[in-house]
C-alpha positions, -999 to +999 in steps of 0.1 A: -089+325+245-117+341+224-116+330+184-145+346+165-158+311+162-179+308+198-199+333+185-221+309+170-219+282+198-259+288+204-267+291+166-277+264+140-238+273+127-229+257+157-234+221+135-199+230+118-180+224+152-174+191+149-161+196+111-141+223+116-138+233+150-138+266+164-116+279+140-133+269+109-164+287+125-142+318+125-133+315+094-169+316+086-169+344+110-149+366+083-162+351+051-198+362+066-184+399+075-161+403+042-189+395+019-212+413+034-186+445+032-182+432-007-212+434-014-224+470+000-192+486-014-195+471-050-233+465-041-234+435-060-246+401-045-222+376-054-199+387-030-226+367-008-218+338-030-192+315-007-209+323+025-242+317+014-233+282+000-219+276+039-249+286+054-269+257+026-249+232+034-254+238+071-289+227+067-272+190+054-251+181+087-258+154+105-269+164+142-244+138+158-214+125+150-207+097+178-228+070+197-230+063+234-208+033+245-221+019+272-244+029+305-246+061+316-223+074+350-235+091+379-216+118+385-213+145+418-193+176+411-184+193+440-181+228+444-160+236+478-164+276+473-131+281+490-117+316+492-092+321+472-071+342+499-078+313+530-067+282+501-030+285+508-027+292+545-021+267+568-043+272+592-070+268+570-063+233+555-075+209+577-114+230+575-110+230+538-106+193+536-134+186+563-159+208+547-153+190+510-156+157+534-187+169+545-204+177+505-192+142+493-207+124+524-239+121+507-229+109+472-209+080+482-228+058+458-223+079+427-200+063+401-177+094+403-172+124+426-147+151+410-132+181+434-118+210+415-082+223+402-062+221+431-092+209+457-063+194+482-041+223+487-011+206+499+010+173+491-013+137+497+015+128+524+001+160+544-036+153+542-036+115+544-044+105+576-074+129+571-085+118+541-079+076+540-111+068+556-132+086+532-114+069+504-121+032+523-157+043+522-158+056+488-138+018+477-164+000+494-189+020+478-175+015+446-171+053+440-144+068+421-134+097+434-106+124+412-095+152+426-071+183+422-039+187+439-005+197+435+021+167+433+060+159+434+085+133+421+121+131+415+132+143+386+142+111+358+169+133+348+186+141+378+173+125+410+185+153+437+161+177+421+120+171+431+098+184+402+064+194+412+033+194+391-005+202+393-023+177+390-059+154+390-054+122+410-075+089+413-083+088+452-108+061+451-122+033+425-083+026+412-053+046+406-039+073+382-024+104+377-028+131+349+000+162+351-009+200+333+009+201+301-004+237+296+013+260+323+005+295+334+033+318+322+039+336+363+013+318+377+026+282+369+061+287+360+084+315+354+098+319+318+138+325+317+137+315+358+171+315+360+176+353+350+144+366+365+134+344+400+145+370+426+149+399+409+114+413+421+091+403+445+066+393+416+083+368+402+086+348+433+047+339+437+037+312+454+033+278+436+049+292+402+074+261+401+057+240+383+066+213+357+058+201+327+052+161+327+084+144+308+067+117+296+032+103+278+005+099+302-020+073+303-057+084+307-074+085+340-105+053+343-139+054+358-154+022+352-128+015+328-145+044+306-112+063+298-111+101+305-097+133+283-082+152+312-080+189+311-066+215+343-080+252+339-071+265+309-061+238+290-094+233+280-089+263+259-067+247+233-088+231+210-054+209+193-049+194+231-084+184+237-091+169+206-057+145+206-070+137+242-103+126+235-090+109+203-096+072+224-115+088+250-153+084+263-158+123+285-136+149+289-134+159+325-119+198+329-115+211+363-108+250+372-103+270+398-119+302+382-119+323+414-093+343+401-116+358+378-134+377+402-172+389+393-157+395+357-167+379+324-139+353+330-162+321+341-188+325+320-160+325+284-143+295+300-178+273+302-185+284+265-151+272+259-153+241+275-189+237+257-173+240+225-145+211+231-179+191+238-194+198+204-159+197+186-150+160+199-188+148+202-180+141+243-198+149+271-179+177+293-174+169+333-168+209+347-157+209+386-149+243+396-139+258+431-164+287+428-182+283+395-193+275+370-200+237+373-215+227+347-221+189+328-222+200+293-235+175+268-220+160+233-233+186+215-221+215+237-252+223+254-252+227+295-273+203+309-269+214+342-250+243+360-246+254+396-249+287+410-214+309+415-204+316+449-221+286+465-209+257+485-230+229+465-225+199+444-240+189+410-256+156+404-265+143+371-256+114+345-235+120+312-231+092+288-195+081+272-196+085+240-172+062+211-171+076+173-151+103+161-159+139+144-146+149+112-125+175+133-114+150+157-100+128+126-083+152+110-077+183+130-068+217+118-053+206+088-083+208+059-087+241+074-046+254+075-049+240+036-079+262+025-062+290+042-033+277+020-051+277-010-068+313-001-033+331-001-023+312-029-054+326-048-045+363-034-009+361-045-018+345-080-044+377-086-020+405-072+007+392-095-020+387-130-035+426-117+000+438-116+010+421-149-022+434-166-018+465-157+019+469-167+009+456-204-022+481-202+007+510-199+029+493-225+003+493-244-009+528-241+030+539-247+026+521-277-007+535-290+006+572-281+036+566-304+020+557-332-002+587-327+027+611-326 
């Protein structure tokens, strides 16, 4: 959740993200904090030596790594504000889908609207008849609207059992569906369900059924601009996002961060989500239930942000973006080599210390019985 590397996120060091990703930055991280250890035990300065040369050749990186690829999208990110403990009940549904109604009204001409993780709590068959003439508008507005929402199918395997997912849907402006591949352990699924569902009352939470999709997914499309789709915290895995937006224009994340409470929570998942802009050189579409929206741009920085604990929606324009980062290209591996190469080079010195010292005491042996 927290590598060493967002540190730097609002730093010139930030220009190694789309190199190296966040973990190269912590790599840094140590080689900064090692050296300077180095260097005031032995207090000698070429300790300094490897992390200084990092911090030279920062100065040589390019600013930007990919190019926009075609007109900018308006965008509308609404922010429902839903209370966490009113989502799930009943009674509460058809007021929840009226009031998100109500804050899309207005932005019917935008190029895309995006509700949050779970927006729709409840199966499209349940809310259809009170959603279908919002979509007909949005259609003959030409606005796509994606939202999230929990889904069901029958399972490929074995069609008597219904798998359910959570999931972002195209409601409006075509059709598509992206499923979680990153699932809360309690909260999404139970691990070893079999042995443990029923044994106390904890492990029999609501919506902790979930299922991972069984097969490749195509990307969702706004004005055929393909999207890198990520569901809460998926966006933390930098591997995930970066084979995602491998052939994608924007990443579009959506959250429901109400869980978090007034903790630190939402504010570490936007600077996540900002670094997975500046890794992958994409703009970042955030829709979150409570906070933090946020339309973070291809070099990680928030270009605008809502208030928490509001019932509003965030209009801007982000640009899809075509290129790729050296990190995006190649992933972790330069990185998991150097690290390689680094133990490599520890193992190799232990073993020519050791063997220097044992001929240093052969040696001595020998000295002290010529002596005698």
């Amino acid at each position: 959740w927290l590598y060493l590397g967002y540190a730097w996120l609002d730093t010139p060091l930030r220009l190694w993200a789309p190199v190296s990703g966040v973990w190269g930055l912590s790599l840094l991280t140590l080689l900064l904090a090692a050296g300077g250890a180095e260097a005031l035990c032995r207090r000698h300065w070429w300790p300094l030596l490897p992390s200084a040369a990092l911090l030279l050749c920062t100065a040589l990186l390019p600013h930007s790594w990919t190019d926009p690829a075609g007109a900018p999208l308006k965008v509308a990110l609404v922010q429902p504000n839903t209370p966490q403990l009113a989502k799930w009940s009943q009674g509460h549904l058809e007021q929840i889908i009226d009031r998100e109604i109500e804050l899309t009204l207005p932005y019917a001409q935008n190029d895309l609207i995006v509700w949050p993780e779970t927006a729709i709590p409840a199966f499209y068959s349940q809310v259809a008849p009170l959603l279908m003439p919002l979509q007909d508008y949005l259609d003959e507005h030409g606005s796509t609207l994606i939202s999230g929402l929990p889904t069901r199918s029958a399972d490929p395997d074995d069609p008597q059992r219904t798998r359910y997912y959570n999931s972002l849907a195209l409601l409006s402006g075509g059709s598509g569906v992206y499923h979680k591949r990153r699932l809360v352990p309690f909260g999404e699924y139970v691990p070893l369900e079999q042995q443990l569902r029923g044994l106390i009352a904890f492990f029999d939470l609501p919506m902790s059924a979930f299922s991972l999709p069984s097969r490749q997914q195509s990307p969702l499309r706004v004005k055929q601009q393909p999207l890198a789709s990520a569901i809460c915290y998926e966006i933390a895995y930098p591997e995930l996002v970066r084979q995602s937006a491998l052939d994608a224009a924007l990443i579009l994340t959506v959250s429901n961060d109400t869980w978090f409470g007034r903790s630190i929570g939402p504010d570490q998942h936007l600077q996540i989500a900002r670094m997975r802009a500046a890794e992958n050189g994409r703009w970042v579409i955030r829709a979150t239930n409570n906070g933090l929206t946020a339309l973070i741009d291809a070099s990680g920085k928030v270009r605008a942000q809502l208030p928490v604990d509001q019932a509003l929606v965030l209009e801007g324009e982000v640009e899809p973006m075509q290129g790729q980062t050296p990190y995006q290209r190649l992933g972790v591996w330069p990185l998991l080599g150097l690290d390689l190469l680094l133990l490599l080079t520890l193992l190799l010195s232990r073993h020519f210390g050791i063997a220097v010292t044992a001929a240093r005491k052969h040696h001595g042996a020998a000295a002290a019985r010529l002596d005698h």
